[in-house]
Residue, then its C-alpha position, 0 to 999 in steps of 0.5 A: x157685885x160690891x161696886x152694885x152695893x156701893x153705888x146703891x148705898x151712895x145714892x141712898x144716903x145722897x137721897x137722905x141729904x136731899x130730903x133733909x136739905x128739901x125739909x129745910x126749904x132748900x128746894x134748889x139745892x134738895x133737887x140738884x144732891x137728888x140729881x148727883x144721888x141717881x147717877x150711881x144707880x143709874x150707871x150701876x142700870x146701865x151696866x157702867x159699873x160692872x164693866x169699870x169694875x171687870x176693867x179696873x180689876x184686871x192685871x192685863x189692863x193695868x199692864x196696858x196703861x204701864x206701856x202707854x205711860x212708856x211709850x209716853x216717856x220715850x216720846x217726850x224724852x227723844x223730843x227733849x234731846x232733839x230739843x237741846x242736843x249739842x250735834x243738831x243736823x238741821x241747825x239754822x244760819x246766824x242771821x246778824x243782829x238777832x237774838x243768840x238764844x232765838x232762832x229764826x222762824x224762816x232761815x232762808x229769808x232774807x234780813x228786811x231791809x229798813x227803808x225810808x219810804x212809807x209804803x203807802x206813798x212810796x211813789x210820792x215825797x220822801x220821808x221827813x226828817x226826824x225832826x219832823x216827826x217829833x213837831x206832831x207830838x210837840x203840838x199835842x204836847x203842846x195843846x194840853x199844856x205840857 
């Protein structure tokens, strides 16, 4: 009955600031606080308020919402010390030259190996050397005068 009252006097008085604010010449923003103002009585209509209320004001609930705020914490607290723990089972192989704090995606795969083909033409010349590659970007250099 007191959050029925609430809600009415709120949208009295936001019905009150929207026809100060339509006096004004306002109108755009006299019609949105008329807007926000109707939404207490309408949940207060509808019987929103009454079961917010009947919920909020129960111990049975707010003991409820306690174990789920539990639960939580045990979950997030058993992945952060499977996370960091020092005995993990499952730990996956050093591979050689990757980063000691990364791990790596796939354990089991292999090291790619760095050829000196170009996929594309695999079949065709091999690859220049790597002077040749450098005489590209000397002739763009080049160009713009630098």
């Amino acid at each position: 009955m007191l959050a029925e009252t609430i809600c009415c006097a709120v949208s009295a008085a936001g019905l009150g600031i929207a026809a100060v604010t339509a006096y004004r010449k306002r109108f755009l923003a006299a019609t949105r606080i008329t807007a926000y103002s109707l939404v207490p009585v309408g949940l207060v209509l509808t019987g929103m308020v009454e079961w917010v209320s009947g919920m909020v004001f129960e111990p049975t609930v707010w003991i409820g919402f306690g174990l789920l705020g539990l639960a939580w914490v045990l979950f997030m607290t058993t992945r952060a010390v499977e996370r960091r723990g020092p005995g993990r089972a499952g730990k996956a192989p050093k591979v050689a030259g990757a980063d000691p704090g990364r791990e790596a995606v796939a354990p089991d795969a292999s090291v790619p190996s760095l050829g000196t083909g170009d996929r594309r033409n695999a079949g065709s010349a091999p690859a220049a050397a790597p002077e040749d590659d450098f005489s590209d970007i000397e002739a763009i250099l080049k160009k713009h005068g630098i």
